[in-house]
Each structure stands twice: as C-alpha cells, then as structure tokens.
ZASEDO-503294 format. One record per residue (C-alpha): chain; x, y, z; residue in one letter. Coordinates in nm, 4 decimals, padded with zeros to 6 digits. Example, Ala and Ser with C-alpha at 12.3 -4.5 7.8 and 13.67 -1.06 7.14 Angstrom:
BEGIN
   chain       east      north         up   resn
       A    01.2300   -00.4500    00.7800      a
       A    01.3670   -00.1060    00.7140      s
//
This chain:
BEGIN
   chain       east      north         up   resn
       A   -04.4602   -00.7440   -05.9928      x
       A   -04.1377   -00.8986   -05.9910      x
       A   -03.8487   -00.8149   -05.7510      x
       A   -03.7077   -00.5443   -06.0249      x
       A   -04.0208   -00.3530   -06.0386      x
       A   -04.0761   -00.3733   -05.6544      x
       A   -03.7160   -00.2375   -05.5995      x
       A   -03.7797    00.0304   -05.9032      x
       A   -04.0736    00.1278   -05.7135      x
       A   -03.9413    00.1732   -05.3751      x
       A   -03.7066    00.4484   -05.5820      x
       A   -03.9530    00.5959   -05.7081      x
       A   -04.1282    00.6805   -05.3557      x
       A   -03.7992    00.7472   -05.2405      x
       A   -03.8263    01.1005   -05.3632      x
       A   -04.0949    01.1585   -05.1204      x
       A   -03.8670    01.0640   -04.8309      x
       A   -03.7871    01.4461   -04.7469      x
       A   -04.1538    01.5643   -04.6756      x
       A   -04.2052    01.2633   -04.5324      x
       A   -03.9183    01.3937   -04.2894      x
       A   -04.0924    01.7112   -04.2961      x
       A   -04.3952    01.5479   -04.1532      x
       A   -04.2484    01.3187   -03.8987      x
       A   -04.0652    01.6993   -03.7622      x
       A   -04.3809    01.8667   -03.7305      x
       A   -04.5955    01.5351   -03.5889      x
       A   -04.2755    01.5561   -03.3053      x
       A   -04.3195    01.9141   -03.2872      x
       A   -04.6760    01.8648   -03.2075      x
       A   -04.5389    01.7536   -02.8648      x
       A   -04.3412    02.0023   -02.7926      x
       A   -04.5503    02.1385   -02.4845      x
       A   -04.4841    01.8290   -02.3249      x
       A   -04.1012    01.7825   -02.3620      x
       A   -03.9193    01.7735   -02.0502      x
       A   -03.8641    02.0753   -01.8323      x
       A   -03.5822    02.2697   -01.7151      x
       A   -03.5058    02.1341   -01.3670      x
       A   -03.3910    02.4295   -01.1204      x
       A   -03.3444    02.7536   -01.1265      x
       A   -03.0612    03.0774   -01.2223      x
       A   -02.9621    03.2553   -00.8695      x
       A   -02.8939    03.5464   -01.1027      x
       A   -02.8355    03.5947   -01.5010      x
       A   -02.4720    03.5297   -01.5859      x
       A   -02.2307    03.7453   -01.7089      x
       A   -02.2754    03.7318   -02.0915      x
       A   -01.9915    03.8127   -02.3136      x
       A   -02.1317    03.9355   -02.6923      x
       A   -01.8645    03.7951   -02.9284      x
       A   -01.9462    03.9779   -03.3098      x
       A   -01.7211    03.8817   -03.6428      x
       A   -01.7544    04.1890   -03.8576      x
       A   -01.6292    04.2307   -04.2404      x
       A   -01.7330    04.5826   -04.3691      x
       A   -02.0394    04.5965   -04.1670      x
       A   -02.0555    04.9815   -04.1670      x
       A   -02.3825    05.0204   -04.2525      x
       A   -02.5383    04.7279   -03.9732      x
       A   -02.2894    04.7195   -03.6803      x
       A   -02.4098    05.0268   -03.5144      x
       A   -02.7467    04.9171   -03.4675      x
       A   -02.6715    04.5803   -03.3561      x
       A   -02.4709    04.7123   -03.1029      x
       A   -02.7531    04.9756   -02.9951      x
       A   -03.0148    04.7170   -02.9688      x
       A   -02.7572    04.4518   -02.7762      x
       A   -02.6874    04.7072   -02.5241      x
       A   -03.0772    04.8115   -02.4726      x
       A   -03.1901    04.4414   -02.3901      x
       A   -03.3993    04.3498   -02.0803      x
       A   -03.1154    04.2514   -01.9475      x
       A   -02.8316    04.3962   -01.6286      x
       A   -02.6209    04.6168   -01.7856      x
       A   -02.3385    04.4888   -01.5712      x
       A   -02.3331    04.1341   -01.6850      x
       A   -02.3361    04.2415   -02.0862      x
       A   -02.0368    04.3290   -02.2631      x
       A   -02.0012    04.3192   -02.6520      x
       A   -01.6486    04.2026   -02.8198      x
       A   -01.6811    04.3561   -03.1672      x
       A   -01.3862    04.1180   -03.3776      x
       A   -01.3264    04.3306   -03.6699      x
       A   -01.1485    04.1250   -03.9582      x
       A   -00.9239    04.4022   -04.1276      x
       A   -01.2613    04.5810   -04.2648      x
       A   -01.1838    04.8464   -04.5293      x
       A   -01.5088    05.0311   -04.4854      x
       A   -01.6414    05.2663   -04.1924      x
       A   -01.6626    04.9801   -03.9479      x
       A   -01.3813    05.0558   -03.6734      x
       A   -01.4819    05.4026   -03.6777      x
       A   -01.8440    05.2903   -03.5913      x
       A   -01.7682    05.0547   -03.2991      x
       A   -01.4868    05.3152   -03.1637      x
       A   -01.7788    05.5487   -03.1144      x
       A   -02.0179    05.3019   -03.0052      x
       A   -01.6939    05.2106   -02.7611      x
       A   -01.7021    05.5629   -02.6486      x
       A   -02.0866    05.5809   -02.5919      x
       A   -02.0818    05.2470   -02.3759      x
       A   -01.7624    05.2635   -02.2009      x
       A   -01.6442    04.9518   -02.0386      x
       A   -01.9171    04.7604   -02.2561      x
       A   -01.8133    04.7585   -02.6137      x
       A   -01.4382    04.6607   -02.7278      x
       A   -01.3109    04.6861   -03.0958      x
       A   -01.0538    04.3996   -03.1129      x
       A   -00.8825    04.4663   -03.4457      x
       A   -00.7172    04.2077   -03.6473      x
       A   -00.4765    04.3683   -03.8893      x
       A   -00.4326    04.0826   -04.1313      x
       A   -00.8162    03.9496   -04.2208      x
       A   -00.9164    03.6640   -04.4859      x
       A   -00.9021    03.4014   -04.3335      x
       A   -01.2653    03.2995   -04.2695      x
       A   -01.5106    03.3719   -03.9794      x
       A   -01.4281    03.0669   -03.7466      x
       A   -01.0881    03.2324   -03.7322      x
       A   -01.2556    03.5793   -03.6658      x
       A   -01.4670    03.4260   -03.3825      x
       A   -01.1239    03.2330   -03.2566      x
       A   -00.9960    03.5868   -03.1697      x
       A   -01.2528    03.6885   -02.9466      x
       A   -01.3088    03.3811   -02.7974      x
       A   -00.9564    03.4125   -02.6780      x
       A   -00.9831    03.7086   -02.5396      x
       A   -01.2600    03.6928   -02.3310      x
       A   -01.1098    03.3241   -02.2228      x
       A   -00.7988    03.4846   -02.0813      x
       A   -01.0256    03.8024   -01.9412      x
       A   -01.2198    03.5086   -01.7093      x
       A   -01.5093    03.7647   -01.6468      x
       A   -01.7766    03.5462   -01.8560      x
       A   -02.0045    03.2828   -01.7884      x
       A   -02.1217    03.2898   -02.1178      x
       A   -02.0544    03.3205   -02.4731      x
       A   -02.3003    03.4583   -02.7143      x
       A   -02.1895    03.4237   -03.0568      x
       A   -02.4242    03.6533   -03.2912      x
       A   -02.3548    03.7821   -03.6375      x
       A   -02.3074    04.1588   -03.7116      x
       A   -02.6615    04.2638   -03.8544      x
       A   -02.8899    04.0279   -03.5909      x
       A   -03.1492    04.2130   -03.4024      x
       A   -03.1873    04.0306   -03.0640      x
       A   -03.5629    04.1227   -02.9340      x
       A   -03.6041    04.2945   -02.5956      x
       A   -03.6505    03.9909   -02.3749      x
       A   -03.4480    03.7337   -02.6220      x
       A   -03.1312    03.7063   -02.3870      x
       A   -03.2972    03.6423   -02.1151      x
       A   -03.5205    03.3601   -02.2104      x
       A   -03.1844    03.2175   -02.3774      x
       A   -03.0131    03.2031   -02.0155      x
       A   -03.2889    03.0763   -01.8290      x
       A   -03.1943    02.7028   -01.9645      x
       A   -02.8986    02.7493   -01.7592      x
       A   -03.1047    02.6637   -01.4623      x
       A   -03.0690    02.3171   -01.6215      x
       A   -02.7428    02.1951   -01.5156      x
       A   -02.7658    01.9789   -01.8212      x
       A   -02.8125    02.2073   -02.1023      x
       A   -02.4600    02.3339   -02.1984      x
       A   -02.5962    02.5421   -02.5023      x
       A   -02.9003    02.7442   -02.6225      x
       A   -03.0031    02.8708   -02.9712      x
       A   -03.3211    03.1184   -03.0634      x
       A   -03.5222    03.1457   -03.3499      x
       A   -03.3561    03.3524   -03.6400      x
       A   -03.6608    03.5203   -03.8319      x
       A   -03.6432    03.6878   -04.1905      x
       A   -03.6959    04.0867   -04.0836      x
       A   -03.5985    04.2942   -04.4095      x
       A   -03.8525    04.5651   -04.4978      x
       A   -03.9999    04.5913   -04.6931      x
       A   -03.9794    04.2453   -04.8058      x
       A   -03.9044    04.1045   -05.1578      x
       A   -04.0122    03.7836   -05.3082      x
       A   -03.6918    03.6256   -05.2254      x
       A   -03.7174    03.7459   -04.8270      x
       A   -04.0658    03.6608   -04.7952      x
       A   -03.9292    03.2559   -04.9066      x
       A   -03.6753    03.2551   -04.7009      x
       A   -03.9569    03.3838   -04.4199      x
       A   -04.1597    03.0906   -04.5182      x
       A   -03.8687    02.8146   -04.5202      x
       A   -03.7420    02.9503   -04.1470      x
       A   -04.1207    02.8685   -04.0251      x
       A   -04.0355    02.5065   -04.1220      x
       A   -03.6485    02.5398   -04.0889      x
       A   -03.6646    02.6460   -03.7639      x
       A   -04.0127    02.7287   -03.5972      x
       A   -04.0969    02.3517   -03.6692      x
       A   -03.7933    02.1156   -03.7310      x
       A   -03.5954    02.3128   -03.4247      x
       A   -03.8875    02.1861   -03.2294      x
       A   -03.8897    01.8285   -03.2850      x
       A   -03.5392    01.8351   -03.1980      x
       A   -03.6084    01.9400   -02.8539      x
       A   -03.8497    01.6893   -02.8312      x
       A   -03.5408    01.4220   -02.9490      x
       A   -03.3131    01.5616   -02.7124      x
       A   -03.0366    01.6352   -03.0028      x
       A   -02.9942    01.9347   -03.2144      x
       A   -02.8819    01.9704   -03.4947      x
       A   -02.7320    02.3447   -03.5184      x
       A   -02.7332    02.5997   -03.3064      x
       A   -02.8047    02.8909   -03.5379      x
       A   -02.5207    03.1635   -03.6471      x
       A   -02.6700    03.4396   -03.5470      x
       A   -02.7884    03.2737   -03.2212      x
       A   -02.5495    03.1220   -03.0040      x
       A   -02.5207    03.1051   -02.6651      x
       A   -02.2426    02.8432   -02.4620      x
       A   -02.2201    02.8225   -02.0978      x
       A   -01.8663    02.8543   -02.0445      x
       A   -01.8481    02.5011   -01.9409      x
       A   -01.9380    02.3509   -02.2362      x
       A   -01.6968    02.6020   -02.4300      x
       A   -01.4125    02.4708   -02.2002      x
       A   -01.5068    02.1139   -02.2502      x
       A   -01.4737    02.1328   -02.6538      x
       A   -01.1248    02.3472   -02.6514      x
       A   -01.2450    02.7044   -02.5950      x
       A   -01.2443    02.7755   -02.9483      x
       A   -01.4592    02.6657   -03.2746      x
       A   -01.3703    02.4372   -03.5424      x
       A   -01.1611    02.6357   -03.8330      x
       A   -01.1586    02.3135   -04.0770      x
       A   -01.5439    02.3312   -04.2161      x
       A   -01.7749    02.6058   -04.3582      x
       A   -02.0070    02.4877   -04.0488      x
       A   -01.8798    02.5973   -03.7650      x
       A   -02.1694    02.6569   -03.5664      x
       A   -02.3254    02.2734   -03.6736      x
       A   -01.9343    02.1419   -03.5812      x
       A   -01.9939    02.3246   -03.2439      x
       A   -02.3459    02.2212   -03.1859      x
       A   -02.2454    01.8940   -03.2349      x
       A   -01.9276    01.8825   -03.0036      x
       A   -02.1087    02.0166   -02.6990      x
       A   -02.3638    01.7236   -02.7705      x
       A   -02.0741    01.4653   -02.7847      x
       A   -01.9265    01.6161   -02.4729      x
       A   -02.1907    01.5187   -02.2800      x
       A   -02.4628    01.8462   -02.2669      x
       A   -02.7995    01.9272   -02.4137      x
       A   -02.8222    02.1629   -02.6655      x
       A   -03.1726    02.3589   -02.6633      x
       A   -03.4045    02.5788   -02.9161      x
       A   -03.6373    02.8025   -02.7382      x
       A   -03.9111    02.9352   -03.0299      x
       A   -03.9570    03.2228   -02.7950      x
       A   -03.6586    03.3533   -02.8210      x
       A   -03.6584    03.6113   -03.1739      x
       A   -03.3664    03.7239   -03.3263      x
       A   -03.4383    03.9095   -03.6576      x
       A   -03.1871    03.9385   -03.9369      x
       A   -03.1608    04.0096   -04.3151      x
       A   -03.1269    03.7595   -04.5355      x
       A   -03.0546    03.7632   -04.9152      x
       A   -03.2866    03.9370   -05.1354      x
       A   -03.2346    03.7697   -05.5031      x
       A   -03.0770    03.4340   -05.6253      x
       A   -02.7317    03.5529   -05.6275      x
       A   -02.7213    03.6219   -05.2700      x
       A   -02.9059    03.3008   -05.1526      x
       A   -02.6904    03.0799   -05.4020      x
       A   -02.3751    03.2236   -05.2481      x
       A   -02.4953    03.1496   -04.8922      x
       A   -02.6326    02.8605   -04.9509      x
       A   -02.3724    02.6403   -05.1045      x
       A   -02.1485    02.8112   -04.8245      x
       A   -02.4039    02.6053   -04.5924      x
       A   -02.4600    02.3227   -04.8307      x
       A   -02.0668    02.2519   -04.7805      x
       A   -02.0485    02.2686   -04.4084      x
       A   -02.3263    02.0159   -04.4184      x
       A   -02.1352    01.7626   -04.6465      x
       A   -01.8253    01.7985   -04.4109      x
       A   -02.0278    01.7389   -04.0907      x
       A   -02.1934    01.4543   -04.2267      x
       A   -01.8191    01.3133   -04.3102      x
       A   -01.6371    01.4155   -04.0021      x
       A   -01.9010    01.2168   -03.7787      x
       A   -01.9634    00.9581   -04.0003      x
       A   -01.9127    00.7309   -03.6429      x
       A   -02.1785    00.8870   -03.4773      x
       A   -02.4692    00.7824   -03.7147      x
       A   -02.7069    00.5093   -03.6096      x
       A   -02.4189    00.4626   -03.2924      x
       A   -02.6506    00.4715   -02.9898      x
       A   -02.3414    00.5043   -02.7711      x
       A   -02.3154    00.8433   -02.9135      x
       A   -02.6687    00.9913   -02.7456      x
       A   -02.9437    01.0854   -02.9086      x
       A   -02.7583    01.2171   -03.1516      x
       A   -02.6764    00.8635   -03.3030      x
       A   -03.0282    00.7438   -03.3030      x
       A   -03.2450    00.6525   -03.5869      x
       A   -03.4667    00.9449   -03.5275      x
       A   -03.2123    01.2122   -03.6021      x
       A   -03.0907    01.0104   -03.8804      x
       A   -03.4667    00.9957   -04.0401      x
       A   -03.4254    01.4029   -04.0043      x
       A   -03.1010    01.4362   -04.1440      x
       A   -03.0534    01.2796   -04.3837      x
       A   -03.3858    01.2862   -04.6641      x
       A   -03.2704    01.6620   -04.6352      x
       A   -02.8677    01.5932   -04.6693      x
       A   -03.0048    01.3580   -04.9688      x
       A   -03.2522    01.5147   -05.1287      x
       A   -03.1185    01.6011   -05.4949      x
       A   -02.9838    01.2295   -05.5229      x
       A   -03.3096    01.1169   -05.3918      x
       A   -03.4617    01.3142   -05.6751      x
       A   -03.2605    01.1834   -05.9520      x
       A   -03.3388    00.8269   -05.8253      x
       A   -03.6535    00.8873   -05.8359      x
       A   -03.7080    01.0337   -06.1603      x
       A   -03.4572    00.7734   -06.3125      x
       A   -03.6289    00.4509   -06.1475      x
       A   -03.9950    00.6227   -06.3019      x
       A   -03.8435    00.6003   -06.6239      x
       A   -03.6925    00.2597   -06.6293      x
       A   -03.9995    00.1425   -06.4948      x
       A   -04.1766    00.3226   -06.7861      x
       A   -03.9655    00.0883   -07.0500      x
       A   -03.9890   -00.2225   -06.8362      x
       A   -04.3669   -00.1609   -06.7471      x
       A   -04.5925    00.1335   -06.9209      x
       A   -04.9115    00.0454   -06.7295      x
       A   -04.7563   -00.0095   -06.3937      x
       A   -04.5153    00.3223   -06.4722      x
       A   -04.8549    00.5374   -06.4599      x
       A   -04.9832    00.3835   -06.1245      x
       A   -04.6446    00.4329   -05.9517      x
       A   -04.6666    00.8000   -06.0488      x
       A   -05.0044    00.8371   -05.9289      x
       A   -04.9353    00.7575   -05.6315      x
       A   -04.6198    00.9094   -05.5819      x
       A   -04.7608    01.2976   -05.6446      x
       A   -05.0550    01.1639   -05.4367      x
       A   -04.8365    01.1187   -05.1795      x
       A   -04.6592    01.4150   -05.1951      x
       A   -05.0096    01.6173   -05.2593      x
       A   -05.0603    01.4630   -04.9327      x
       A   -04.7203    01.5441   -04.7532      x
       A   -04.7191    01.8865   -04.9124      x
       A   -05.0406    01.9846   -04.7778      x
       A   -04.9601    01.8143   -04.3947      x
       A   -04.6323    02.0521   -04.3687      x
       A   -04.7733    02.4022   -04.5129      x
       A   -05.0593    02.4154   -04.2948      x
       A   -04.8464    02.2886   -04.0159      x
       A   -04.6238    02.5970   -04.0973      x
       A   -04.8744    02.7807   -04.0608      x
       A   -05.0060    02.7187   -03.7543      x
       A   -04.6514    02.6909   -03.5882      x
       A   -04.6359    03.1201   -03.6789      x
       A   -04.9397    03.2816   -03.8033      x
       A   -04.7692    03.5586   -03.8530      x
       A   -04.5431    03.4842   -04.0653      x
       A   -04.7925    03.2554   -04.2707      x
       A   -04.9803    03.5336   -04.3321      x
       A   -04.7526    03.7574   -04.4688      x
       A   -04.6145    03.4520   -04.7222      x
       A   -04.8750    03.2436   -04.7858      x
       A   -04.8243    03.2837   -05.1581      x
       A   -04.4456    03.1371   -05.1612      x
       A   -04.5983    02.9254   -04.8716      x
       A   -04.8309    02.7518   -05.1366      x
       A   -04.5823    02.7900   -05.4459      x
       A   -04.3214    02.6507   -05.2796      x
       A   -04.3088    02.3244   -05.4536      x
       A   -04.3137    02.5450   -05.8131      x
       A   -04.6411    02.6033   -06.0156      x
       A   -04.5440    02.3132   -06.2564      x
       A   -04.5063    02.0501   -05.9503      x
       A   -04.8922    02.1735   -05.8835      x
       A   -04.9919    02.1256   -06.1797      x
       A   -04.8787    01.7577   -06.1863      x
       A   -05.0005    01.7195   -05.8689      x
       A   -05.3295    01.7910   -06.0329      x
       A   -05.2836    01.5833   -06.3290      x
       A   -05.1658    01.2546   -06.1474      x
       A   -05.4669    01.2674   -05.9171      x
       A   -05.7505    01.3548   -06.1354      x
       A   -05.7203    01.0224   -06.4321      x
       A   -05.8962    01.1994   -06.6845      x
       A   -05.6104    01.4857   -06.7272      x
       A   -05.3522    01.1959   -06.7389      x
       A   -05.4724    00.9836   -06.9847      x
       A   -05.5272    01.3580   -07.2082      x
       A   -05.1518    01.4160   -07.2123      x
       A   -04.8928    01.3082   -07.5173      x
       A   -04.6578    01.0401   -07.4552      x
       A   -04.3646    01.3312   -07.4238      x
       A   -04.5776    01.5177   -07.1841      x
       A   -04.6234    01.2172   -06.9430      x
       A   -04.2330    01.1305   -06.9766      x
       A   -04.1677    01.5112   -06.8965      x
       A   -04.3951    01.4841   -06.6007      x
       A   -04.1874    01.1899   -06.5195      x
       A   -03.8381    01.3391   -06.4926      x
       A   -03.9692    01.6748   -06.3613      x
       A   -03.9097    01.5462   -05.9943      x
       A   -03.5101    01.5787   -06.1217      x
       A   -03.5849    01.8073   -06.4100      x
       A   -03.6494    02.0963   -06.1750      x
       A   -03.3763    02.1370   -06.0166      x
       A   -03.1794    02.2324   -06.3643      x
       A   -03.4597    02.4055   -06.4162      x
       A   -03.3931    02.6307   -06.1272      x
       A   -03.0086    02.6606   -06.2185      x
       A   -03.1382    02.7847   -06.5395      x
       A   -03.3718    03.0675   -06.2985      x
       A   -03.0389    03.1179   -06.1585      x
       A   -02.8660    03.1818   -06.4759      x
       A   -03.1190    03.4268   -06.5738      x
       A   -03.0952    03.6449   -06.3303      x
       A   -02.7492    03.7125   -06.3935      x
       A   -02.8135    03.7660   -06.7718      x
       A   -02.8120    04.1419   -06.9160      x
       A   -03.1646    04.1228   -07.0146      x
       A   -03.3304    03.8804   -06.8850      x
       A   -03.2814    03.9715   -06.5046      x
       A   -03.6422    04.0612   -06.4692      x
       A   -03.7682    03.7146   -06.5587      x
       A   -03.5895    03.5683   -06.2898      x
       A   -03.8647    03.6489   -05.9956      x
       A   -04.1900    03.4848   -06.1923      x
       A   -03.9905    03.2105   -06.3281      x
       A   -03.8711    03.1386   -05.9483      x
       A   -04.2582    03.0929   -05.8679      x
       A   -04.3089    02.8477   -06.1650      x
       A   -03.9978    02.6050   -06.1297      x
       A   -04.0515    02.6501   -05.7095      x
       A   -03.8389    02.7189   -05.4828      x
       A   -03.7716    02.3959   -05.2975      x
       A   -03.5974    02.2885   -05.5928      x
       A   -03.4170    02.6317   -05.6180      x
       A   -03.3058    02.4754   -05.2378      x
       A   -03.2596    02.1295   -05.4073      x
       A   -03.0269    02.2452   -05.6940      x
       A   -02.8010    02.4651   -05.4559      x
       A   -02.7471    02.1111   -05.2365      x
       A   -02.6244    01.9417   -05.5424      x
       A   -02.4132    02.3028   -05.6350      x
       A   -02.2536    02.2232   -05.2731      x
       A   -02.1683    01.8196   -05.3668      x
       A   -02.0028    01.9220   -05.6204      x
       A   -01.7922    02.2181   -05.5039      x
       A   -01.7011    01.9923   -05.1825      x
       A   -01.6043    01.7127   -05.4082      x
       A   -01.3592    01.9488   -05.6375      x
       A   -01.2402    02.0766   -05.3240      x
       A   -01.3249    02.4778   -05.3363      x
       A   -01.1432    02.6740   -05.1376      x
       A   -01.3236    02.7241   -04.8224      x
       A   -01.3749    03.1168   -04.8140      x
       A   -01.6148    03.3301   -04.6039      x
       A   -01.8424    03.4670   -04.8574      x
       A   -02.0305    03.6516   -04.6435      x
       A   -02.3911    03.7977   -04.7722      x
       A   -02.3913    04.1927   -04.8149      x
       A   -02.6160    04.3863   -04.5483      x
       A   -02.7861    04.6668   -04.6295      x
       A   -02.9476    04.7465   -04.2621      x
       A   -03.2763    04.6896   -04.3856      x
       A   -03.4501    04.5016   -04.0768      x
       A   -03.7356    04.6996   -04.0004      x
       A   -03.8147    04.7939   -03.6467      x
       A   -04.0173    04.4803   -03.5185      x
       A   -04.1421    04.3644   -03.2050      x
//
C-alpha cells in the first residue's frame, strides 16, 4: 500500500476508536478492587445540607423529600433547601407542607422571578446555606432522585480521606414499569456509569460528578467560589472539574444508588441530551489547557484523554470513517473489502468485550435489558457484522449493497434523526419504537452529539429544558 491508502486506512479504523475506549474503561474497571483506599476515618457524619432546584415538580417533590428525610442517616445533621424557580404548578404548596411535617428540616426558598436556568437556581441555595454556616456539606440532587436507604452515608464516608473534596453515586434508570426507551437508558448507565465511573477511580480523575448525585465537602465548595458555573449547560462536569483543578479528588462509589426517571420516548431523550451534548462541547473548550498538560493532574493525562475524547468525537469519527472506506473503494476495490472486514471484525470484537462486561458489572440490570443490551449497535450494524465476517455473504451482495454497507457506519446516524422524525409525525408515531431497535441506539446517541455541535456552533440560547417527571420510580431497594 502506498502512504494514501495506509493513512485512508487508519480512518477507516478510526471509527472503532470509541469501543475501543469502551474497552480500555472496563479493562481499568477490572481493577477497581484494588484502587487505593480511603486513608482515615469520619469522627462523626457531617452536617449535610440537601440543596433541590425545582420547576413544576408537583407531582415528584414530595416523595423526594419523604425518602431524603427517612435515610439511614442522623436526623440532626440533614436538612433539605427546596430552591423553587417561580413554579406555576402545586410545587410550593407541596414543600410548605412537607416544611410543616419536618419542621426545622425542610425550607422552601422561593425565587419570584424564575428562567434563568438551573445553575442559577442552585446559586440561590448555595448562598443561603453559605451565609447560614451550619453545613459541612453540600448535596446537590435533582427534584425526582430517590437516594437509597444507606446511599448518604456511604457518600460521606470518603470524607475520612482528607483528600477527596467530592463524591458522586451511581444514578440508575428506576421508572416502572419500564418502556423500551427506559430500559436503554438502563443499559447505557451500566456502561455510563457502573463501568466508565469505575475506571475513573482507578485514574484518579473524574470526569462528572452526576446531577442528581452530588456531594462537596464544604472545603472544596469554598475553594472554587461557593457557587457553580452559570456560563455552560454543564454545570455539574464545570464543577467536577474545578474541585479537581483545585487540588482534591473527586470519587464514584458504585455502591452508592440513587434511582431516578429518565425520558421515556425520543423526544424526551433528544431534548436532554443535546442539553448534555452542549455542556460537553463547552467543557472541552473552556479547558482546552488542561488536555495532555500533566501539570494539570491526572486530569491532563493521556489516559483521560483516550476516555474523553473517542466519546466527545464520535459522530466525526464516524463520518471519517465511512468517507475514508469510500475513497479507498475508488482508489482500491480489492483492498476497500479487506479494510472493511476487518473493521466490523473489530468492532464484532469490541462490541462483544463491552456488553458482557456490562453485564457482569450489574446483573441486574443486564437481565432486565439484555435485549437493548444486544441491539444496541442497531439490527442493521449486526447484520453487517455478520456479512463482513462470514466471505461468502460478502461476495453475494450487489455493488450498491456493499457501498451501503460502507457508509452505514455514518449513514446511521441520519438514519436515527429520521427515527426521531417519526415519532413526532401524526401517523407514524408507532413506528418509532421498532425502527429504534433496527437503526440502534448508539447511533440514536451518536446523532444527538452531532445535534449538540451544531446547536453550540449557531449559538442556541442556553435554556434549562428540563425533562417532565411523572413520579413513576417504582419502590426499589
């Protein structure tokens, strides 16, 4: 081959770069168990102040604060600051009465002019616990998260470690029943969370401490201003990172289950996810001088980098693939076929390291999703998959059928726009949910990244578009 092809190649394989990620997370997970320790020991639990932004959340708030305020945990070091953002609905009613049935535990603080986004919400309470001085901690949840019993507890313990300065838990998918969209997003937090979270720890750098989990020692709070970032849609990964910058750890403990509800069709995870897609482009720009800097900590090593960004990149890295497979096609027919071989071998390979290490990171989960587990990729990816590695199949199809496998890598993620589309459409709604199993939702995940490039580049207004609850978290363990 000459240097063209060899470089045309190396784009090609480049599209395999994020499960290769994927597998490099769970390999580091793998040695979790033998990450460092916490060195010492609490004297006693620290007072904990509960700091909840709440938009119309009428029909979750209650419960949240009924489950918050029955936590193994001293009732004397708890209090719950309930930052209600000019809601409309039932919701100051609600935490008045819970305010009533926990006096001296729950506060309404009541901002009569709302809009103008959550890390403004969250700004309020912070302050106000600040200039109370009664906390040693911050815990900032959202407004339909249900902690488990023990959750707070085996988030504080890491304050033993005079190091850590922040702790997140694991945020699980707990709508019942479950759709086809929750049991996805179920699947996705096993990786997401359960197994990339975990080869963080082992790194020493995370790289978000998640929304609906977050818990600062009031140290590290101090240290980075006392109040959250208000310029990005990603507060929490502008936060995360700050702390880490300032000098302290931040932590994951997999223990430590917080259910919530997340979206339950492609409207609702479109709308969140760009909203997250976003924060990620502006976090990758506003510490553009921490990558690869190894004065900057673990943070600025190559490791997190190889974990960042392949995700951050992923729909570009598609496109390049897909476009480099079909140069090489006109440059090269014969060589064009054994590149693409081996790239879905590789990813058959890839795919299959990272689903049954999902799996065995929560069984649980695994078993109630297995099918999305295994269709993540999309039934057409599979099916390539199946005609790249067995020869025969391949050398069946037209020449328009192996250029269509060619560009499918890119191809997909239109496709799923298209899913997306369809949902929305008068009468073709109900196609949307076996279409979504066809076309895969990873690149459902890949075409709401690009969706966020491009609303970041025409500079959207940045809005808190929050997802509507409907209380449906069943009652879990």
């Amino acid at each position: 081959m000459d240097a063209l092809e060899w470089l045309l190649t190396g784009f090609v394989l480049a599209g395999a770069l994020p499960l290769l990620s994927g597998c490099y997370q769970f390999i580091l997970s793998g040695l979790h168990r033998f990450r460092r320790r916490a060195e010492g020991t609490l004297e006693r639990e620290p007072n904990v102040a509960v700091v909840v932004p709440a938009w119309n959340e009428a029909a979750v708030i209650g419960r949240t604060l009924d489950t918050l305020l029955s936590l193994d945990y001293p009732p004397e070091r708890l209090r719950v600051y309930v930052v209600d953002d000019a809601s409309t609905d039932a919701t100051p009613d609600v935490v008045l009465g819970k305010a009533a049935e926990y006096p001296g535990r729950v506060f309404h603080l009541r901002r009569d002019v709302g809009g103008e986004g959550k890390a403004h919400t969250l700004n309020h309470g912070l302050r106000v616990i600040r200039a109370d001085g009664w906390y040693e901690a911050a815990l900032i949840i959202d407004a339909d998260v249900i902690f488990t019993a023990r959750s707070l507890r085996r988030m504080v313990r890491h304050f033993g470690d005079p190091s850590v300065g922040a702790v997140t838990g694991y945020i699980k998918e707990g709508s019942r029943p479950a759709n086809y969209m929750n049991r996805f997003i179920s699947y996705e937090y096993v990786a997401a969370q359960a197994g990339a979270r975990r080869a963080q720890n082992v790194l020493g750098a995370q790289a978000c401490l998640a929304g609906g989990a977050q818990l600062l020692r009031r140290e590290s709070l101090e240290a980075i201003g006392g109040e959250i970032d208000t310029s990005s849609l990603a507060e929490d990964t502008f936060t995360t990172f700050n702390v880490q910058l300032a000098g302290q750890r931040v932590v994951f403990d997999p223990h430590a289950i917080v259910w919530a509800e997340e979206p339950h069709d492609i409207a609702g995870l479109w709308k969140q996810r760009v909203r997250w897609g976003r924060g990620n482009v502006q976090v990758t720009w506003r510490y553009r001088h921490v990558w690869l800097r190894r004065s900057k900590g673990r943070l600025g090593g190559v490791s997190f980098a190889l974990i960042w960004f392949p995700i951050f990149l992923m729909p570009a890295l598609m496109l390049l693939s897909s476009v480099s497979l079909v140069t090489l096609y006109a440059l090269h027919r014969d060589l064009a076929f054994d590149v693409f071989r081996s790239f879905w071998a590789l990813i058959l390979m890839t795919y299959l390291f990272v689903t049954l290490s999902s799996f065995a990171q929560d069984g649980k989960a695994a078993r109630a999703s297995w099918r999305e587990a295994v269709t993540f990729p999309g039934l057409v990816s599979l099916a390539i998959i199946t005609i790249a590695v067995v020869t025969p199949l391949a050398d069946a199809l037209p020449e328009v059928g192996l250029l269509l496998a060619y560009i499918w890598l890119s191809a997909s993620m239109l496709a799923a726009y298209l899913v997306r589309r369809l949902e929305s459409a008068a009468h073709g709604g109900w196609l949307a949910r076996p279409l979504l199993y066809v076309v895969g939702y990873g690149p459902l995940l890949c075409a709401i990244t690009a969706a966020a490039y491009f609303a970041e580049l025409r500079r959207a207004d940045l809005v808190w578009e929050k997802t509507e609850k409907s209380g449906s978290v069943g009652n879990l363990a």
